[in-house]
C-alpha positions as a printed NumPy array, in Angstrom:
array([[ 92.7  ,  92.054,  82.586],
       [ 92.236,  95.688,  81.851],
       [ 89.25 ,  97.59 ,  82.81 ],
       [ 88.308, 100.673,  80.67 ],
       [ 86.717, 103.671,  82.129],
       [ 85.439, 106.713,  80.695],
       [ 85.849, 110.339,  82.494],
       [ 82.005, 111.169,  82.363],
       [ 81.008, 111.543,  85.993],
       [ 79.901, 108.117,  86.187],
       [ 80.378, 105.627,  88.646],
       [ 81.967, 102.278,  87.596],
       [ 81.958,  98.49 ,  89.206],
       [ 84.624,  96.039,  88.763],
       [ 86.359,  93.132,  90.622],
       [ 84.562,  93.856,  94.07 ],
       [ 85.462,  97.723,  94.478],
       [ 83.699, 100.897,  92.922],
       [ 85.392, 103.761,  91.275],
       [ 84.221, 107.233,  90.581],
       [ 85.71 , 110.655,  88.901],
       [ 85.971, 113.915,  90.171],
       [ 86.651, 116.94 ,  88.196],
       [ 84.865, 120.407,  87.617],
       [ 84.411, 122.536,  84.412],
       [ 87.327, 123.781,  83.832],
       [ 89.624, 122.364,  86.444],
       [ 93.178, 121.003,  85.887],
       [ 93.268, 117.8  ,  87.298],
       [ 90.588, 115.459,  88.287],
       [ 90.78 , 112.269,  90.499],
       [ 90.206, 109.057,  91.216],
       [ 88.447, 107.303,  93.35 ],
       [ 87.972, 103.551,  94.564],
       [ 85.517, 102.181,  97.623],
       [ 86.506,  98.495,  97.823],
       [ 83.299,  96.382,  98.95 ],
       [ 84.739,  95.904, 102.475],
       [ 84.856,  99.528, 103.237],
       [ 82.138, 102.321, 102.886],
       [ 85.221, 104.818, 102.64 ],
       [ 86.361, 106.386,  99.41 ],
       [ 89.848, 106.043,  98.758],
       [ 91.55 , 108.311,  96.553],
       [ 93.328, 105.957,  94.085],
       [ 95.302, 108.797,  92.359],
       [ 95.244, 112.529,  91.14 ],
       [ 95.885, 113.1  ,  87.388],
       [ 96.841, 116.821,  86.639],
       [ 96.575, 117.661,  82.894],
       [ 99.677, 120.285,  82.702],
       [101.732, 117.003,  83.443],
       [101.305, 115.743,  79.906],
       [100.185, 118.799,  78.15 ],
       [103.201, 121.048,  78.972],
       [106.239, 118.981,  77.646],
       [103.579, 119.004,  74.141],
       [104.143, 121.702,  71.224],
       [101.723, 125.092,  71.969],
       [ 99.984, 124.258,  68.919],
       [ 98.596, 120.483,  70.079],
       [ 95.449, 120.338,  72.198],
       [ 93.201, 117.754,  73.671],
       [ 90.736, 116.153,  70.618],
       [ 88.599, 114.062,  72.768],
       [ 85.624, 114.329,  75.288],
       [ 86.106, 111.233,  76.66 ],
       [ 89.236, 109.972,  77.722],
       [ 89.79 , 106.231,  78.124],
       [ 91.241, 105.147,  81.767],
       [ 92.558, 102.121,  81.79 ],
       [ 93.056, 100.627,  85.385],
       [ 95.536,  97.503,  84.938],
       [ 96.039,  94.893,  88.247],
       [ 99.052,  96.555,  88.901],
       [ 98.384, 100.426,  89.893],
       [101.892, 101.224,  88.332],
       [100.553, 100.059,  84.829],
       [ 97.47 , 101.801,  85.213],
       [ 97.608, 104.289,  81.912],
       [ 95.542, 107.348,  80.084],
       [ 94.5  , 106.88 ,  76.614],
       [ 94.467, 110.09 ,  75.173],
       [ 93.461, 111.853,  71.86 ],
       [ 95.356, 115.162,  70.837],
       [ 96.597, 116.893,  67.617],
       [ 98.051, 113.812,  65.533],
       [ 98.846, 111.474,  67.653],
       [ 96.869, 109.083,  70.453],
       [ 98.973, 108.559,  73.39 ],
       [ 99.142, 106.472,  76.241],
       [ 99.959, 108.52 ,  79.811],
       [101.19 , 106.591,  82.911],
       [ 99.241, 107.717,  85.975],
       [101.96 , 106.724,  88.055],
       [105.481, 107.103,  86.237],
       [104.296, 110.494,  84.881],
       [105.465, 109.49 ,  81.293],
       [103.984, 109.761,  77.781],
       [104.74 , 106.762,  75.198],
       [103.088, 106.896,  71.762],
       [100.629, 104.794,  70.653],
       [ 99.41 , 106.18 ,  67.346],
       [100.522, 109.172,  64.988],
       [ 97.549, 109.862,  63.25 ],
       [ 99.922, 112.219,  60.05 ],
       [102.865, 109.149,  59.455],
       [ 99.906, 106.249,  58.845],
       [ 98.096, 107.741,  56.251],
       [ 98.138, 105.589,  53.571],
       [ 95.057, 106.539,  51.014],
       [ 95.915, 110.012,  49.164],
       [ 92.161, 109.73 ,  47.498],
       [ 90.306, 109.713,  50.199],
       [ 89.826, 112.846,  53.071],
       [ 93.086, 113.174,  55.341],
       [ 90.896, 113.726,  58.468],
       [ 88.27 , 111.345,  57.936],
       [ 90.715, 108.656,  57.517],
       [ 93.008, 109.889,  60.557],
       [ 89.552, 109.766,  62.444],
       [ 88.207, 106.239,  61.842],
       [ 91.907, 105.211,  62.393],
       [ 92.151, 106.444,  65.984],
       [ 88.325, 105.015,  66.541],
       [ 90.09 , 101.71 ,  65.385],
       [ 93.407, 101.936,  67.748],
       [ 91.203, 103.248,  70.562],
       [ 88.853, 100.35 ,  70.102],
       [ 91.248,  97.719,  71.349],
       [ 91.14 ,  99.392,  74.545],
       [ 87.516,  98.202,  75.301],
       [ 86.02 ,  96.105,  77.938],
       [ 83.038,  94.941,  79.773],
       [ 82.074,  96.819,  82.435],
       [ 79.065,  97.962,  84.609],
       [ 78.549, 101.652,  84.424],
       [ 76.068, 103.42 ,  87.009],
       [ 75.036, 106.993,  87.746],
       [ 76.187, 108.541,  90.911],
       [ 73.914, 109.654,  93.678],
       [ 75.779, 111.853,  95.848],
       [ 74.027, 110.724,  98.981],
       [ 72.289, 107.088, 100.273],
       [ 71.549, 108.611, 103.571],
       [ 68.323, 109.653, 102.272],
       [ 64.976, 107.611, 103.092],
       [ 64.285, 104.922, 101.878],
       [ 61.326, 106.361,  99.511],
       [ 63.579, 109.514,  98.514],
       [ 66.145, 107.064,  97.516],
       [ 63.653, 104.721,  95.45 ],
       [ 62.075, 108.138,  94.011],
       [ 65.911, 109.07 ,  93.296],
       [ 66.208, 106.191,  91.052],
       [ 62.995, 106.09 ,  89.057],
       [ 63.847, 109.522,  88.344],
       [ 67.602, 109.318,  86.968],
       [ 67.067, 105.806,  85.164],
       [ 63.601, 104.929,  84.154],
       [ 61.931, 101.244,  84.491],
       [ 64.169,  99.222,  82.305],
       [ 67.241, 100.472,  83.954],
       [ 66.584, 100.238,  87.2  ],
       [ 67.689,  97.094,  88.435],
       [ 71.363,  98.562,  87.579],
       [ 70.76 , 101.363,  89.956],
       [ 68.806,  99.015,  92.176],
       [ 72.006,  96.334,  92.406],
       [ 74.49 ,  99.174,  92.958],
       [ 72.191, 100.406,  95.684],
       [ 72.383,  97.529,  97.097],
       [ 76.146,  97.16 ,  96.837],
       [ 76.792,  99.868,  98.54 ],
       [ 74.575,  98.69 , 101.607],
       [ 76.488,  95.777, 101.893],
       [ 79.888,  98.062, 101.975],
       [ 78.443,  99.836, 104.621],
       [ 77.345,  97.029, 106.742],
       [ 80.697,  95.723, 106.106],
       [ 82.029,  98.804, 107.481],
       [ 79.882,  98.187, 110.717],
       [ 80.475,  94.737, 110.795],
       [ 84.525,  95.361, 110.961],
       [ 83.829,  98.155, 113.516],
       [ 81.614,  95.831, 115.584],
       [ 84.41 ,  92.321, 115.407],
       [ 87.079,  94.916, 116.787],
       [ 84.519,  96.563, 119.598],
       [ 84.186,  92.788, 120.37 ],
       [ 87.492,  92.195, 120.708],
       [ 88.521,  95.014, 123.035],
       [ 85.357,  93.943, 125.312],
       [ 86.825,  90.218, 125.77 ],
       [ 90.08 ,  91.978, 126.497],
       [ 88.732,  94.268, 129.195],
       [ 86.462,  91.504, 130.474],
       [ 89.666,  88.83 , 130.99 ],
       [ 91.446,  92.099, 132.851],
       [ 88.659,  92.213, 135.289],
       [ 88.536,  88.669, 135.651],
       [ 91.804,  89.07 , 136.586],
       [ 92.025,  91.773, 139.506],
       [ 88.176,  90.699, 140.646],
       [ 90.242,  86.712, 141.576],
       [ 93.22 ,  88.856, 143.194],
       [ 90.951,  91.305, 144.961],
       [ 89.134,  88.203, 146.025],
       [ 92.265,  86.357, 147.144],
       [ 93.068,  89.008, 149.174],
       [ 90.485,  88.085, 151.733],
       [ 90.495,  90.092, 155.068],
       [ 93.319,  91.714, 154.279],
       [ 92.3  ,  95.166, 153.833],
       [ 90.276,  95.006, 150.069],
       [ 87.336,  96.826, 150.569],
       [ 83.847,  95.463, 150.153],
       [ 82.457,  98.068, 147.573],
       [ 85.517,  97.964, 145.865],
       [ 85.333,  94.507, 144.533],
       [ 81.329,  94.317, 144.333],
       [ 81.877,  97.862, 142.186],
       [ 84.277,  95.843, 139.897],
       [ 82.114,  92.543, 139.971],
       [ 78.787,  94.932, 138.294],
       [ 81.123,  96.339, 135.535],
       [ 82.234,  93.378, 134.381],
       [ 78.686,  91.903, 134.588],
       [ 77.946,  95.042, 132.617],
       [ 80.308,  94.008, 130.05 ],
       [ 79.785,  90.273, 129.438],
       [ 76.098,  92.062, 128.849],
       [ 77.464,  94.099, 126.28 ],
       [ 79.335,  91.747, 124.593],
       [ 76.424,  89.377, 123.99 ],
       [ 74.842,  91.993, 122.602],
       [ 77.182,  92.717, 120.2  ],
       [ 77.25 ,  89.473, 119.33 ],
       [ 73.642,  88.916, 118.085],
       [ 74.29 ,  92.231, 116.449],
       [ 77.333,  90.491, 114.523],
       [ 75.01 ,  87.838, 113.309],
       [ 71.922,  89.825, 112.664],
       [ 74.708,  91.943, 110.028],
       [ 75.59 ,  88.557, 109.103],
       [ 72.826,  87.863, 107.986],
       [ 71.479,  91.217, 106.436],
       [ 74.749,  91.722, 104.396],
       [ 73.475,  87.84 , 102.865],
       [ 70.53 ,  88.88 , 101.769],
       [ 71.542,  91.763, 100.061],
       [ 74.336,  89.661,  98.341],
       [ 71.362,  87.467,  97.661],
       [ 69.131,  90.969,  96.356],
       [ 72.416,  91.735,  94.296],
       [ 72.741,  88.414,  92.553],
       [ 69.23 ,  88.194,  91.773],
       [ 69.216,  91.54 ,  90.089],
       [ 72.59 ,  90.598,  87.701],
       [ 70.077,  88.046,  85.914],
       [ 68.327,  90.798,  84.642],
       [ 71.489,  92.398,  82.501]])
């Protein structure tokens, strides 16, 4: 299934990860980027730099559209630009680098009594149209390390009372990457602690087995308190594994809750 986005500075949901556009007035290129749900890091899916489709183009054809239809398929090498210029719409690989016409707007004109543009016009609108899906479009904050009031006053603000449950839901979507994040971070501290913890185990039972024969006394007691001092840790890592657990639930159950509302 495709998923169509629109290059407005807007933040877009779909199929578990988040993707959001970068460009400035006047710039180039812009960029993609995607923040799956199990990681509160933003990938950059891929750069798309406009001289790469507008240079091989007559001098005389420009870009006729403010909003330019992305189209990310399943496959990242299928993922395509839907583009608008002088006479033609065209589809633009973002991977492959190649342009492959979709619609030329001067050869389909079929109605000499009515306006050339106008027609060209609703035709495009038509072609364009089968290009749309379903998706759930948010505004982007640039920050959620805020406080908690600045970010609820953050949202009122941009979206208003009937909107907010969007804003709330991604909110909360992007606490649960986050906690995610932790949660990974806090399986593989875990994990190196049980591995340090069955070393000492180890050398504390050779120490140990050594006897009289020359181990010293503070030595092995020194070793015995560290690895007391990490089973300790450990545990506590542990309820803090399950206390994530159980946080990143909820929100799933905040997030749900809110998607009734739509």
């Amino acid at each position: 299934m495709s998923h169509l986005l629109h290059l407005q500075g807007k933040l877009f949901e779909w199929h578990g990860s988040l993707f959001l556009f970068l460009d400035d007035f006047g710039s180039r290129e812009f960029t993609i980027c995607e923040m799956t749900i199990r990681c509160s890091v933003w990938m950059v899916r891929c750069r798309v730099h406009i001289d790469d489709f507008m240079t091989p183009l007559p001098e005389s054809w420009s870009i006729r559209s403010n909003v330019w239809s992305i189209v990310l398929e399943e496959r990242e090498q299928d993922s395509f630009l839907v583009i608008k210029l002088s006479g033609k719409v065209v589809q633009y690989n973002l991977i492959s680098k190649t342009l492959r016409e979709i619609y030329d707007c001067r050869s389909n004109q079929v109605d000499d009594n009515h306006d050339d543009n106008d027609d060209a016009d609703d035709d495009v609108d038509e072609i364009l149209q089968q290009f749309q899906a379903e998706h759930n479009v948010y505004e982007f904050i640039p920050s959620f390390s805020m406080a908690t009031f600045e970010v609820f006053d953050k949202l009122m603000e941009i979206t208003g009372s009937t909107e907010l449950h969007k804003r709330m839901r991604f909110w909360f979507v992007q606490e649960i990457a986050e906690e995610e994040g932790l949660l990974k971070f806090l399986h593989d501290r875990c994990d190196d602690l049980r591995r340090k913890s069955a070393s000492l185990r180890v050398l504390i039972c050779r120490m140990e087995a050594l006897g009289e024969r020359g181990v010293a006394v503070d030595s092995l007691e020194s070793l015995k308190q560290t690895h007391a001092r990490e089973t300790a840790k450990l545990a506590a890592l542990t309820d803090a594994i399950a206390e994530s657990l159980a946080g990143i639930h909820e929100k799933e159950h905040h997030v749900a809750k809110l998607g009734l509302n739509d």
